[in-house]
C-alpha positions as CSV (number, residue, x, y, z in Angstrom):
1,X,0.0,0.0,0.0
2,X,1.3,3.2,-0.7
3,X,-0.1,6.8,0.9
4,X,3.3,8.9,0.2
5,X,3.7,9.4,-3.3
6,X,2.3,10.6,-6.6
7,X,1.1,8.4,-8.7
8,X,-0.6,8.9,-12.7
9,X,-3.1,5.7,-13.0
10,X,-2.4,5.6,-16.6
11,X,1.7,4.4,-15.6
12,X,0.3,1.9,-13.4
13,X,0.4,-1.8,-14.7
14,X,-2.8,-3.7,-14.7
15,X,-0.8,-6.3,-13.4
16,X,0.1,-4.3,-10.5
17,X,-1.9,-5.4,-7.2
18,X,-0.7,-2.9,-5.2
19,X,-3.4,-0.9,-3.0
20,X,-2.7,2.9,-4.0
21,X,-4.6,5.5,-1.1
22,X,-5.0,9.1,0.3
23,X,-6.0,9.0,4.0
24,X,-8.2,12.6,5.3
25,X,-9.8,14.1,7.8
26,X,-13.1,14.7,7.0
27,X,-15.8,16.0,9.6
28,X,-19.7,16.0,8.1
29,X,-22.3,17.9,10.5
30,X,-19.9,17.8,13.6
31,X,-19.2,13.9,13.3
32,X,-15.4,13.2,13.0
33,X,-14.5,10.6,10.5
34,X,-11.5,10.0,8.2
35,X,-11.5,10.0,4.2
36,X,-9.8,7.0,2.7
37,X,-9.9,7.1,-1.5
38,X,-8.0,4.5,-2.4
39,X,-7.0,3.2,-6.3
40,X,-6.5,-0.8,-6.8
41,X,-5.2,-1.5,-10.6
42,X,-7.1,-5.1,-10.0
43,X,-10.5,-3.5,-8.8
44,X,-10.0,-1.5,-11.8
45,X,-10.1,-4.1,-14.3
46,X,-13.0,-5.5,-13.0
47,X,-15.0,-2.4,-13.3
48,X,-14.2,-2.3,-16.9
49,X,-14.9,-5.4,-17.8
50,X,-18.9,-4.8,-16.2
51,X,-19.1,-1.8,-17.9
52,X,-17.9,-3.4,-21.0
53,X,-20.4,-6.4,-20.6
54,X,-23.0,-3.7,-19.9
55,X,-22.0,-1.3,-23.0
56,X,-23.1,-4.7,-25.2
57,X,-26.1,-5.5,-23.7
58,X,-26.7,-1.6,-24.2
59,X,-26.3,-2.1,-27.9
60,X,-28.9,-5.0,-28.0
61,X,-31.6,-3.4,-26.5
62,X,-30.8,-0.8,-28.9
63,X,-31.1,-3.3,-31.9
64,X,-34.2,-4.9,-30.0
65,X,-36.2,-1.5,-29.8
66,X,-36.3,-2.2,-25.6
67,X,-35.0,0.6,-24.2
68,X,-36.3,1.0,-20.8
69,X,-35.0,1.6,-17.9
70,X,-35.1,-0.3,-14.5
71,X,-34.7,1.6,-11.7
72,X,-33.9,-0.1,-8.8
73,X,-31.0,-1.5,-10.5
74,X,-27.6,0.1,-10.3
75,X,-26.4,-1.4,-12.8
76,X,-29.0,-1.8,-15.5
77,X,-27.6,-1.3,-19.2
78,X,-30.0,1.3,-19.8
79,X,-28.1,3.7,-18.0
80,X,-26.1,4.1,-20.7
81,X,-28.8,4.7,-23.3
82,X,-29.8,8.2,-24.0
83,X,-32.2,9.5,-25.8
84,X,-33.2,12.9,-28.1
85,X,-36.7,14.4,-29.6
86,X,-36.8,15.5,-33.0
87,X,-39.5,17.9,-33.8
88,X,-39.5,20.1,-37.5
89,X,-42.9,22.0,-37.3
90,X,-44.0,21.5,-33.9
91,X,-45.4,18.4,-34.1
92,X,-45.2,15.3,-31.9
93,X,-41.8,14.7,-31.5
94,X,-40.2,11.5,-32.7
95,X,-37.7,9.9,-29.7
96,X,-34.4,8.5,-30.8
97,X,-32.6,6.2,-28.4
98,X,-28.3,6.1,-28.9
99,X,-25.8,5.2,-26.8
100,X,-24.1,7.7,-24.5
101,X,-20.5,7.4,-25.3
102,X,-19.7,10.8,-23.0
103,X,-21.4,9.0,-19.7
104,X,-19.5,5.4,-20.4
105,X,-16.1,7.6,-20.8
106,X,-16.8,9.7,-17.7
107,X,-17.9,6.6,-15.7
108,X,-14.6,5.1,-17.2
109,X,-12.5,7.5,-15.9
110,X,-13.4,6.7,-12.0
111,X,-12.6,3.1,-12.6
112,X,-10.4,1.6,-9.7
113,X,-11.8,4.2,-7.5
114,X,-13.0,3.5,-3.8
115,X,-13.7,5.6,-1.2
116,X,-14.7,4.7,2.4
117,X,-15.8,7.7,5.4
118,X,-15.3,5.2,8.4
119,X,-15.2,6.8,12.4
120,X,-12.6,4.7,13.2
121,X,-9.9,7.1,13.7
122,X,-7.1,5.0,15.7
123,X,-7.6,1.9,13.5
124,X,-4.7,0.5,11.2
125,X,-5.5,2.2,7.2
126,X,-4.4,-1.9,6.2
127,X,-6.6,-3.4,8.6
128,X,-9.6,-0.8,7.1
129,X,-9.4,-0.9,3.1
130,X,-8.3,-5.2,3.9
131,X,-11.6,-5.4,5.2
132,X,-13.2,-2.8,2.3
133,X,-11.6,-5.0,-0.8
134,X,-13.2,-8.0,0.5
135,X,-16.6,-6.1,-0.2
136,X,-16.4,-6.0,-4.1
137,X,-14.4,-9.1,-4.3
138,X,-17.7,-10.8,-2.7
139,X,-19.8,-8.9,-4.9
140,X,-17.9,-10.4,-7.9
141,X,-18.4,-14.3,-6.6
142,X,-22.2,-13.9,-6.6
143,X,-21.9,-11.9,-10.5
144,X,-19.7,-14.8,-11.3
145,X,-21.8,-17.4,-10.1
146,X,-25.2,-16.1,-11.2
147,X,-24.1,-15.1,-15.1
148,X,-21.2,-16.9,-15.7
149,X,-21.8,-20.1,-13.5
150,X,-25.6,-19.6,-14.2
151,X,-26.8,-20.5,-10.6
152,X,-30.2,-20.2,-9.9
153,X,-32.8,-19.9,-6.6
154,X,-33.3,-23.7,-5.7
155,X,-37.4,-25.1,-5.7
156,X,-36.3,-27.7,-3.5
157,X,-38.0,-29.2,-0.4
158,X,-35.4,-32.0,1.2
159,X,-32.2,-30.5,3.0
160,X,-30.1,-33.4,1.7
161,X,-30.8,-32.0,-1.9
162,X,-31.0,-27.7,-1.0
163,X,-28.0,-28.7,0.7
164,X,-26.1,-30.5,-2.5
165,X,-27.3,-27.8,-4.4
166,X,-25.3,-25.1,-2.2
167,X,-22.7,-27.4,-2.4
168,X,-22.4,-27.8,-6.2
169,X,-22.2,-24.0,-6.7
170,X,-19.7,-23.7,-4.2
171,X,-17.3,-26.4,-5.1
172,X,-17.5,-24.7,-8.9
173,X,-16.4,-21.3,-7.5
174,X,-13.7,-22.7,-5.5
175,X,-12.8,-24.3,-8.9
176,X,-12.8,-21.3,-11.0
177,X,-10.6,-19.3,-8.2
178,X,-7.8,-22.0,-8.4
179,X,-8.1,-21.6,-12.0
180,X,-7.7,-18.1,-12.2
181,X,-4.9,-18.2,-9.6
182,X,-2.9,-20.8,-11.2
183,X,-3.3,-18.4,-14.7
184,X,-2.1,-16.4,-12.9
185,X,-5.3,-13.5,-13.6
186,X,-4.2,-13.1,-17.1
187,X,-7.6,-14.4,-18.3
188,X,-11.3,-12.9,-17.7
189,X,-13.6,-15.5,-15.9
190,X,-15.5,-16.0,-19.5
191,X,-12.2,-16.9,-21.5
192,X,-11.5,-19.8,-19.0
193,X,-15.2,-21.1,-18.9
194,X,-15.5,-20.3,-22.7
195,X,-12.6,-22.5,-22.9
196,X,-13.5,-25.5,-20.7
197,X,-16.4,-25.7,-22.4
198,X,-14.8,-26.2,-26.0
199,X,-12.6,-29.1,-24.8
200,X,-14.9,-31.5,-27.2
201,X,-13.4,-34.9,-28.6
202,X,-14.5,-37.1,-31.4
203,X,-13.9,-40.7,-31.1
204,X,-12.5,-42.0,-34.1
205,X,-12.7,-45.9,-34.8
206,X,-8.9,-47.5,-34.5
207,X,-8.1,-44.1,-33.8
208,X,-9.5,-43.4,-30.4
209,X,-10.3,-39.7,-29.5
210,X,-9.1,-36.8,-31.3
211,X,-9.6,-32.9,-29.9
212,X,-12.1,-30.3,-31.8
213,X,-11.8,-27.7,-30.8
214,X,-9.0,-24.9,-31.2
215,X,-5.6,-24.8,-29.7
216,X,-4.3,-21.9,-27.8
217,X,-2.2,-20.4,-25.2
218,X,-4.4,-20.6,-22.6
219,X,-5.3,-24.3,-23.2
220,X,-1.5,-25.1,-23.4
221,X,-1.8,-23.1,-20.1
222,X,-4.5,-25.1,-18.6
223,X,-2.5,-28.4,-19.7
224,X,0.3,-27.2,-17.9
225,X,-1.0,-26.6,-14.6
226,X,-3.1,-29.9,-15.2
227,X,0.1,-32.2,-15.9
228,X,-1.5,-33.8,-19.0
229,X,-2.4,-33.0,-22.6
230,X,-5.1,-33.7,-25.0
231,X,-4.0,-32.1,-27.7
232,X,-1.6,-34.4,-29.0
């Protein structure tokens, strides 16, 4: 962590998992607390690549005509939809919808961004923002297993089976972590799944089974860490 320096986020690596933060006093309406904005290279990817995920959905309900807006949800594609009337003699204006490349570059631009107001003036700034990352690295397991994993609310009655259910999704995120770990998080969560789920065989009489699907560096990667290969 680092709270002495200057720093440009543009000459940081995205590699770089270093914790960069600015520690303040700030006192709202007579209440001391401290200021802690704080810039993480990692949590910074990961912003992008929702905001990337929600720019495409964006586009589709563009192409689909559905362009409205829920508004309980923070993060609901439409947000970056705008929209323009277009009158020429006073009549009934005709609404086009377009996508609002100056709000996705502004949100852009606050991307590894964090900032917590906490009361707890004598406590350790580690021991604080250790506790704070853990908050959108949680929120990242339940958007990893609901879209990519694709878990679901269980209709289930018997505790054996609720129970194996729980279990199921929670064995595949473990899973996936080692994964990423052993790649050493130089692969987004839907290039490793993406890729798992390629590794198809034909089995070829006298032959035995041959791969089909498309070798790359990450599957030379994943055989690696694996100890075997399939491709040959």
């Amino acid at each position: 962590m680092y709270d002495d320096k200057v720093v440009d986020p543009a000459e940081i690596s995205k590699d770089d998992e270093t914790i960069y933060y600015k520690n303040t006093p700030y006192t709202p309406k007579d209440l001391p607390q401290r200021l802690i904005i704080t810039y993480s290279p990692k949590y910074a990817k990961y912003r992008k690549s929702i905001r990337e995920k929600q720019v495409e959905r964006a586009k589709l309900m563009l192409e689909r005509g559905s362009t409205k807006k829920e508004r309980r949800n923070p993060n609901d594609p439409a947000g970056f939809l705008g929209s323009i009337a277009v009158t020429d003699d006073g009549e009934t204006a005709n609404v086009y919808n377009y996508l609002n490349t100056e709000k996705i570059d502004e949100e852009a631009k606050y991307d590894g961004m964090y900032a917590v107001s906490t009361d707890l003036l004598d406590d350790n700034v580690s021991e604080i923002l250790s506790i704070s990352e853990k908050r959108w690295q949680i929120e990242e397991c339940f958007r990893i297993m609901k879209t990519e994993l694709e878990a679901r609310p269980v209709f289930l009655q018997r505790t054996d089976r609720i129970t194996s259910h729980f279990l199921t999704c929670f064995l595949a995120l473990i899973i996936y972590r080692y994964l990423e770990k052993f790649l050493e998080h130089k692969y987004t969560c839907e290039e490793i799944l993406k890729t798992l789920k390629d590794f198809n065989f034909a089995y070829i009489k006298e032959q035995g089974f041959i791969p089909l699907y498309k070798r790359t560096d990450l599957t030379d990667k994943l055989h690696e860490i694996c100890h075997f290969n399939t491709d040959f």
